[in-house]
C-alpha positions as CSV (number, residue, x, y, z in Angstrom):
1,X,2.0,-26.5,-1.9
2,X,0.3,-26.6,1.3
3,X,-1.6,-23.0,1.1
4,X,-2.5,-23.2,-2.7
5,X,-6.0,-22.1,-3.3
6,X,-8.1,-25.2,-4.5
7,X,-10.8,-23.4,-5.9
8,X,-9.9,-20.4,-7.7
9,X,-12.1,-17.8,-8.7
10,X,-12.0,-17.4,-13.1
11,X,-10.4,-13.9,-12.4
12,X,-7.6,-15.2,-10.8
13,X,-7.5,-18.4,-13.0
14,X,-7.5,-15.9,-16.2
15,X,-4.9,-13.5,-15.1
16,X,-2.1,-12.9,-16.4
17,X,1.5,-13.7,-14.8
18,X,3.7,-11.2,-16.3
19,X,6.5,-12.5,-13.8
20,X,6.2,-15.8,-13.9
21,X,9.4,-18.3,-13.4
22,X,10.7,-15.0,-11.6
23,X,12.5,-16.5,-8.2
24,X,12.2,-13.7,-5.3
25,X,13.6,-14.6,-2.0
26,X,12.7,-11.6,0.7
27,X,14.0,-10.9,4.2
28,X,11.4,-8.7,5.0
29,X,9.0,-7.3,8.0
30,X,6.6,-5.3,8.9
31,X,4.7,-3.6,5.9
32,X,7.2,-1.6,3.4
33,X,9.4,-4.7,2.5
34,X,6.4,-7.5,2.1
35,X,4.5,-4.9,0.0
36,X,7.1,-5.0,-2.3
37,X,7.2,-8.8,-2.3
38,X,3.1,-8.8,-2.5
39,X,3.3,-7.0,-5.5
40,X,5.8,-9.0,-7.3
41,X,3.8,-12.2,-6.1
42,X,0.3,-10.8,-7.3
43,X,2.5,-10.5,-11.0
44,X,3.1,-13.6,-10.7
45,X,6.3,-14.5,-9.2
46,X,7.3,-16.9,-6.6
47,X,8.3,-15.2,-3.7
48,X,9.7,-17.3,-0.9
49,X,9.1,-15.1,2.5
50,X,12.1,-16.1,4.6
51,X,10.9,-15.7,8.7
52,X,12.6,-15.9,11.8
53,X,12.6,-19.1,13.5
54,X,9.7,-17.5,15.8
55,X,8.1,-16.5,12.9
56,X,7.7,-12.8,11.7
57,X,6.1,-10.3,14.4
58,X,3.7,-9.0,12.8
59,X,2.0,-12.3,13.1
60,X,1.4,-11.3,16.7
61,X,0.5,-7.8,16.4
62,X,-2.5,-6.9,17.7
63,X,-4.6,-3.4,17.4
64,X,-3.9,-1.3,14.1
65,X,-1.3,-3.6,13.1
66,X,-3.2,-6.5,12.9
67,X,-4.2,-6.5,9.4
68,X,-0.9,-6.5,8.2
69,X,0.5,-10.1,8.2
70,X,-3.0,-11.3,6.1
71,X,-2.2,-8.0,3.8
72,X,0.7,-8.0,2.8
73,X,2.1,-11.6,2.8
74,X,-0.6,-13.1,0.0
75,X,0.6,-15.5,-3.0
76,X,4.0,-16.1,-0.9
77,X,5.4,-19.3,0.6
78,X,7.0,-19.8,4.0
79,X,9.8,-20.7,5.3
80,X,11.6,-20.6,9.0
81,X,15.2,-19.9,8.9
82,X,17.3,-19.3,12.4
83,X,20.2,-16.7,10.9
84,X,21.9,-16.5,13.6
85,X,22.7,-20.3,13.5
86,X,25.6,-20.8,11.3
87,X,23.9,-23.8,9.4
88,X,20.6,-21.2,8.8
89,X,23.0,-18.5,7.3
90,X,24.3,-21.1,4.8
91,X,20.6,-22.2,4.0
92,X,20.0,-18.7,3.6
93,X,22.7,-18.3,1.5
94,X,21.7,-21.2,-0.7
95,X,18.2,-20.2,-1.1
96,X,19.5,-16.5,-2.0
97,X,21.7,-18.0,-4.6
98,X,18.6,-19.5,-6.4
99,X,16.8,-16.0,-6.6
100,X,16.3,-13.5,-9.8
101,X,15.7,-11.0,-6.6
102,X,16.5,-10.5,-3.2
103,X,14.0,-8.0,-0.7
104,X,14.9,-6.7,2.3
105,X,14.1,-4.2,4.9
106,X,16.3,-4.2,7.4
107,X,18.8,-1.8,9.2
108,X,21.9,-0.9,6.7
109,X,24.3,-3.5,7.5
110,X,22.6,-6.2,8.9
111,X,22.3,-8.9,6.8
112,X,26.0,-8.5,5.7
113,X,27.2,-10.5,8.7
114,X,24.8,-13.1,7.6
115,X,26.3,-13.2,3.9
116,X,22.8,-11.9,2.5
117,X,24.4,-8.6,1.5
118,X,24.2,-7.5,-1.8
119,X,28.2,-7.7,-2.8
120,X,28.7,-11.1,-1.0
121,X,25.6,-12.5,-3.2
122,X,26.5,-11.0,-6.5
123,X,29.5,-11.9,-6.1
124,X,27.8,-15.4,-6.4
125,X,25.3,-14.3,-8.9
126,X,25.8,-11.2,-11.1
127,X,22.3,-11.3,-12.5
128,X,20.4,-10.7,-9.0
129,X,18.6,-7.8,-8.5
130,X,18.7,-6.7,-4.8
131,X,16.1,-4.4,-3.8
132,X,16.3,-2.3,-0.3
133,X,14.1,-0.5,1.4
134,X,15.3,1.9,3.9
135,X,14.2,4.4,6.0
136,X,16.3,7.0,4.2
137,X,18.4,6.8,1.2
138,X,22.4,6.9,1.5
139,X,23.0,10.3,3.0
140,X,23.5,11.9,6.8
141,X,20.1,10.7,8.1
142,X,20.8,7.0,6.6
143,X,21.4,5.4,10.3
144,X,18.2,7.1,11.8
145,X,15.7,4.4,12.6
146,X,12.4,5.6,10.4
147,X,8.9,4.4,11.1
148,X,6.0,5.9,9.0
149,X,4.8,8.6,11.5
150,X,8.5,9.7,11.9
151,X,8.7,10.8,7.9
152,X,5.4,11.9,8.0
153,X,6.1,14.4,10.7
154,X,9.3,15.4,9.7
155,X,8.6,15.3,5.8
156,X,5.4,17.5,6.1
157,X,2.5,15.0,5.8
158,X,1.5,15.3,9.4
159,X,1.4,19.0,9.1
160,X,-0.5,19.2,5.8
161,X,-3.2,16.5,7.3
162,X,-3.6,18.2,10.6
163,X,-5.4,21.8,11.7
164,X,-2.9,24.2,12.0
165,X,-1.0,23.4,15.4
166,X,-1.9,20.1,15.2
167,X,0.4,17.8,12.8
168,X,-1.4,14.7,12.3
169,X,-0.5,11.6,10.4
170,X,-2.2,9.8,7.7
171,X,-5.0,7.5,8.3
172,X,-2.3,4.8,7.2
173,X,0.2,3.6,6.6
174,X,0.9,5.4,3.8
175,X,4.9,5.9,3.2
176,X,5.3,2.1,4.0
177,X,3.1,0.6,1.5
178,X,4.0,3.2,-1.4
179,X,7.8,2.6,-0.4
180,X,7.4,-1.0,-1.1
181,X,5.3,0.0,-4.3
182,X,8.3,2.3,-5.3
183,X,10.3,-0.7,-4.2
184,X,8.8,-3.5,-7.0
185,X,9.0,-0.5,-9.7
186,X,12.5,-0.2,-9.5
187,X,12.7,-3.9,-9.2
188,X,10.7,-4.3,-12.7
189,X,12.7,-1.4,-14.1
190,X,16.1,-3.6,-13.3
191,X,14.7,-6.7,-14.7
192,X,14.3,-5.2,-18.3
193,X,18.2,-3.3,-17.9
194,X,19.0,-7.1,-17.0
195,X,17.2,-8.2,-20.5
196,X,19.5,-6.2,-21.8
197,X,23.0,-6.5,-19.9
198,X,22.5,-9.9,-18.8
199,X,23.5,-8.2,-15.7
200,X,21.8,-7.2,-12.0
201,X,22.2,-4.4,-9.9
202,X,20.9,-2.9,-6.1
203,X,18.0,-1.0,-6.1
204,X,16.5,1.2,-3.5
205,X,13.5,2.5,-1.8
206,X,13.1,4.9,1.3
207,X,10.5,6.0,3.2
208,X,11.6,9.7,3.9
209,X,12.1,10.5,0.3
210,X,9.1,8.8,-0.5
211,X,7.1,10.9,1.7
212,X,9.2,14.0,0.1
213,X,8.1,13.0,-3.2
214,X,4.3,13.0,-2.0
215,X,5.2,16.7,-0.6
216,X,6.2,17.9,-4.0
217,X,3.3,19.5,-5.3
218,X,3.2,21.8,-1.9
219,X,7.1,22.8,-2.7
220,X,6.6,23.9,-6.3
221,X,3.5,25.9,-5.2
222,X,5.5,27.2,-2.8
223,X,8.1,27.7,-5.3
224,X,5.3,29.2,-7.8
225,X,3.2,31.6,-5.3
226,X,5.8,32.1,-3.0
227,X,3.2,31.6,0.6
228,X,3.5,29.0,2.8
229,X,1.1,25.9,2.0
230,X,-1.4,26.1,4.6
231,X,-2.8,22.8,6.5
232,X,-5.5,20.8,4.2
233,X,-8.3,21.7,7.0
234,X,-7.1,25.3,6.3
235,X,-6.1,26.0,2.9
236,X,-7.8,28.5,0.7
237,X,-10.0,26.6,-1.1
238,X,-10.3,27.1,-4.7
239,X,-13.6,26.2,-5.1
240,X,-16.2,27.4,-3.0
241,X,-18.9,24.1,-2.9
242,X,-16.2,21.5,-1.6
243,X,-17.0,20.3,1.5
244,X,-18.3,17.8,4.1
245,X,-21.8,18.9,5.5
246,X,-23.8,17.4,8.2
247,X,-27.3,16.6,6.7
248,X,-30.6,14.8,8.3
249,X,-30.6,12.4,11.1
250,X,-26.7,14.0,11.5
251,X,-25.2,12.0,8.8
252,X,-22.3,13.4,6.6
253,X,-21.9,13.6,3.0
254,X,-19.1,15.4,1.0
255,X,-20.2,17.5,-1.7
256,X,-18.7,19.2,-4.7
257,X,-19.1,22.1,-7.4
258,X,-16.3,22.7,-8.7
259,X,-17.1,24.8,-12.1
260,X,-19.8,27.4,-12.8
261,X,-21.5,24.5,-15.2
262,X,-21.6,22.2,-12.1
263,X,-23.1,25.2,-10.3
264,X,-26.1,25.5,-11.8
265,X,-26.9,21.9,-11.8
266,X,-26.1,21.7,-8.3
267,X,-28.9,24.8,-7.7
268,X,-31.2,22.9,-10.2
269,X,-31.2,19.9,-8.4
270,X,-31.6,21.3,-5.1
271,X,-34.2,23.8,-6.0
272,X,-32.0,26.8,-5.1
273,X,-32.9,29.4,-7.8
274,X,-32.4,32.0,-5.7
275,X,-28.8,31.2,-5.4
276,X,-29.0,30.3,-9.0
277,X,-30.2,33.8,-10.1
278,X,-28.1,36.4,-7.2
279,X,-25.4,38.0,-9.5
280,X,-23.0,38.1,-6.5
281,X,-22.4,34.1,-7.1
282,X,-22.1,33.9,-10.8
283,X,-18.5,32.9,-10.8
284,X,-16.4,30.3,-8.8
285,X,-14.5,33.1,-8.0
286,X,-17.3,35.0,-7.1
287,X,-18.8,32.1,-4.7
288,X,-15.2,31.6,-3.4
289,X,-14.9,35.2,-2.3
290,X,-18.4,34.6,-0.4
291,X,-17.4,31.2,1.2
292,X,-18.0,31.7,5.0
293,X,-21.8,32.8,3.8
294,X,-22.3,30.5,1.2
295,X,-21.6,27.4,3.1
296,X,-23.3,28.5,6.2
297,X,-26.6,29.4,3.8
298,X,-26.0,25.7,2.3
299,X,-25.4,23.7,5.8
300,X,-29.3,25.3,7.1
301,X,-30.7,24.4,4.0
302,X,-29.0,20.8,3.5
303,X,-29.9,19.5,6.6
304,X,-33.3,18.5,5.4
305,X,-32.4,16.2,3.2
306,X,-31.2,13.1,3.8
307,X,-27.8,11.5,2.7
308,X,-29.5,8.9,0.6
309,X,-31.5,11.6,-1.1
310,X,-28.5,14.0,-1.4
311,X,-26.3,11.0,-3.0
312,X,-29.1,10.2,-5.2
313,X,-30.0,13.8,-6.9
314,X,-25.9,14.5,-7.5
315,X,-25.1,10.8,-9.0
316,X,-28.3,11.3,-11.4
317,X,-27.0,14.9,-11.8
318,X,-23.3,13.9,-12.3
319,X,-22.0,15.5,-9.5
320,X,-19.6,15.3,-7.2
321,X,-20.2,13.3,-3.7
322,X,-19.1,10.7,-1.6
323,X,-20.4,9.2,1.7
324,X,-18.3,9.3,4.8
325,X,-17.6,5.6,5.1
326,X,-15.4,3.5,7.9
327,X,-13.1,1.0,7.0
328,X,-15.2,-1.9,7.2
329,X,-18.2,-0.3,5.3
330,X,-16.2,-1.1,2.4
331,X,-16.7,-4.8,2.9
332,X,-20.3,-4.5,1.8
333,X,-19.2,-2.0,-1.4
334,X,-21.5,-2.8,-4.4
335,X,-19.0,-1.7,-7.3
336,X,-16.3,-3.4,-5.2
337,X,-18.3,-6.4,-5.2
338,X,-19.2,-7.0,-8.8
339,X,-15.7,-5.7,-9.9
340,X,-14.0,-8.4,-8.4
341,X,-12.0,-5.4,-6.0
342,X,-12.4,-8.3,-3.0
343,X,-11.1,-11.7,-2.6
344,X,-11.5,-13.7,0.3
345,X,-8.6,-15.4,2.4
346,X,-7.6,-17.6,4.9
347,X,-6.4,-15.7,7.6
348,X,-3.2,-18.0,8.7
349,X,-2.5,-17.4,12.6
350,X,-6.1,-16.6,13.2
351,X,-8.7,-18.9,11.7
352,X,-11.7,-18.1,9.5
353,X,-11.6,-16.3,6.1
354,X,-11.8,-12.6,5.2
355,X,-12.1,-10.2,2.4
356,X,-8.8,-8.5,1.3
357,X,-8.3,-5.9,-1.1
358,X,-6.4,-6.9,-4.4
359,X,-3.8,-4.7,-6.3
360,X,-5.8,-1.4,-8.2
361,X,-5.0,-2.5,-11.6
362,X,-5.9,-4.8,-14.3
363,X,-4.2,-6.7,-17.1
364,X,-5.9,-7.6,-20.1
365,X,-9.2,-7.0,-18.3
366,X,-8.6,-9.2,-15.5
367,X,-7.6,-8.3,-11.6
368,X,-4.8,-10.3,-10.5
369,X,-6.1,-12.5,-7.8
370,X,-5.1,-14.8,-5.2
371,X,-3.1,-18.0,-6.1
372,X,-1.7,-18.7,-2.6
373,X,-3.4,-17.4,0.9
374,X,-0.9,-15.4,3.3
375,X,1.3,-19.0,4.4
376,X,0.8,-20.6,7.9
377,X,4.7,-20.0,9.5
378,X,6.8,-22.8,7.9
379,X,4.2,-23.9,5.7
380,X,6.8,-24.7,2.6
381,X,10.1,-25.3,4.8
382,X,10.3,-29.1,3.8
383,X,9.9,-28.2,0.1
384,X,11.9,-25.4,-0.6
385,X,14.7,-27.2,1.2
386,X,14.0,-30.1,-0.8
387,X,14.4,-28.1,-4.0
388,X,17.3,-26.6,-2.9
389,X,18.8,-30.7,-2.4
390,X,18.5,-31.0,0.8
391,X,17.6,-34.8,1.8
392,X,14.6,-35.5,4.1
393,X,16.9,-36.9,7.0
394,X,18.9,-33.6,6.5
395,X,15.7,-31.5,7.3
396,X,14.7,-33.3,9.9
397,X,17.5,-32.8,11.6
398,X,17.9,-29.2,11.0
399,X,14.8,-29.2,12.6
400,X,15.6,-30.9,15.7
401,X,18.5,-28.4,16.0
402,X,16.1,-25.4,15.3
403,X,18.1,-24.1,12.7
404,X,14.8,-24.1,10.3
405,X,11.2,-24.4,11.5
């Protein structure tokens, strides 16, 4: 194929391909739906991304949504398909016929005019697995048109983020790329009931009851204490050394103590006997009762030492910390680095290379790397086609009509 890697790295070489010989055909956009298909790719499976015959939008996005065609459309092929052409609908058709499973993300409904619903196609094939993802699962909200912010403010994750007053959503997009991860796990959990019964079935994925399902933990202990969860910025802390503080030079570093053991390490290290020894901050729950003090007492004497220092003394210690990194710092990680977290693609509709981030798992040992870079718009059209038995004068023309591209 035209996008295959030529040199692979040995991580990617040595991986293994769980899904491999696995057919999965997606009508997707935007982020929820190709997650899904990235993560069956990166197992191995062949999954044909099936564009408009503009090619998909996110392609063009620019601002915080340009990262997401590169992201989330690795180890795929490409093909441009005009749906709304009679002659693309039966390609479509065709191509759907040949799959083990089908992704989409689109509005209820609207691929059944195209005969890419899941009843006309397993009525074709009763082993295909169809998975959906929605912006809300069947019920009275089901026709609401969902975008990430809207379940996070309605679903509570804005108003845990933000200060109190001030709902705020995630710093991304998190209920679209965990709904297409819910997505592929009920996908994999229909492929072994097909092992079984030989036969398929429609899965589904949402984005508000995904963000519900993140919410749980602050229902039951809601359920359990019986007070309203408070905002993150706001909560009551259980522990009492947990916290961001400004240090030397005005850097940041987050730092943590979160048992009376850690405690006295953390005074050791920082040569605060005095804290060490006062009776009144023997316990967490001691400390925790003193917060407001304590932390003010630890921000005047913190800010002499440097972040670099501080990060030092606690990872020697075997405490708690983290530097306050952007985005792009994590380009340059060292542990991401020699663990083979980063692998470098073509970026398809803008030139150059980049680093992307690779799936947060390993089998036997290995990451699962990158077999294919995200696919230039059409970049497979003429050999999918031809596996599907189409002749070459037959694409051509289908291409001078702009039914494919």
């Amino acid at each position: 194929m035209n996008d295959q890697v030529s040199s692979l790295s040995p991580p990617a070489a040595a991986a293994p391909q769980p899904l491999k010989g696995l057919r999965v055909v997606e009508f997707t956009h935007m982020v929820m739906g190709p997650t899904c298909g990235m993560v069956l790719a990166d197992l191995g499976a062949e999954v044909i991304k099936v564009e408009p015959i503009e090619g998909e939008g996110t392609r063009r996005l620019l601002g915080a949504g340009a990262g997401f065609f590169p992201m989330f459309n690795r180890n795929k092929l490409s093909i441009g398909i005009d749906l709304k052409q009679a002659e693309g609908a039966a390609i479509a058709q065709r191509l759907a016929a040949s799959a083990d499973v089908v992704a989409e993300n689109f509005k209820p409904g609207a691929l059944h005019k195209f005969g890419l619903d899941y009843a006309s196609l397993s009525a074709r094939n009763d082993r295909l697995i169809m998975v959906s993802h929605k912006g809300f699962l069947p019920g009275p909200y089901q026709h609401r048109t969902a975008l990430d912010e809207v379940v996070q403010m309605m679903g509570g994750l804005a108003y845990m983020t933000g200060r109190p007053g001030d709902p705020l959503r995630a710093g991304t997009s998190v209920n679209d790329i965990m709904g297409g991860l819910f997505g592929a796990i009920a996908v994999l959990g229909a492929l072994v009931q097909r092992g079984i019964t030989g036969k398929g079935m429609e899965v589904q994925s949402a984005l508000f009851e995904n963000n519900v399902f993140l919410m749980g933990q602050h229902m039951l202990q809601f359920a359990v204490t019986g007070q309203h969860p408070r905002p993150m910025p706001a909560r009551d802390n259980p522990w009492a050394v947990y916290d961001v503080f400004t240090v030397a030079d005005d850097e940041q570093i987050f730092l943590a103590a979160v048992s009376d053991a850690q405690w006295v390490v953390f005074c050791d290290v920082l040569g605060f006997a005095d804290l060490k020894a006062d009776p009144g901050l023997r316990t967490n729950n001691d400390r925790v009762r003193v917060r407001p003090q304590l932390l003010a007492t630890l921000r005047e004497r913190l800010k002499l030492h440097t972040a670099a220092d501080l990060a030092a003394l606690f990872e020697a210690a075997g405490l708690p910390f983290a530097p306050i990194r952007r985005p792009e710092d994590l380009l340059d990680d060292p542990h991401l680095l020699a663990t083979g977290g980063l692998a470098d693609i073509d970026l398809p509709d803008h030139g150059g290379q980049a680093k992307s981030t690779l799936l947060p798992i390993m089998l036997a040992g290995q990451r699962l790397g990158v077999r294919l870079h995200p696919p230039r718009f059409g970049a497979h059209t003429d050999a999918l086609l031809a596996g599907l038995g189409y002749a070459q004068a037959d694409i051509d023309q289908l291409k001078k009509r702009a039914t494919v591209a």
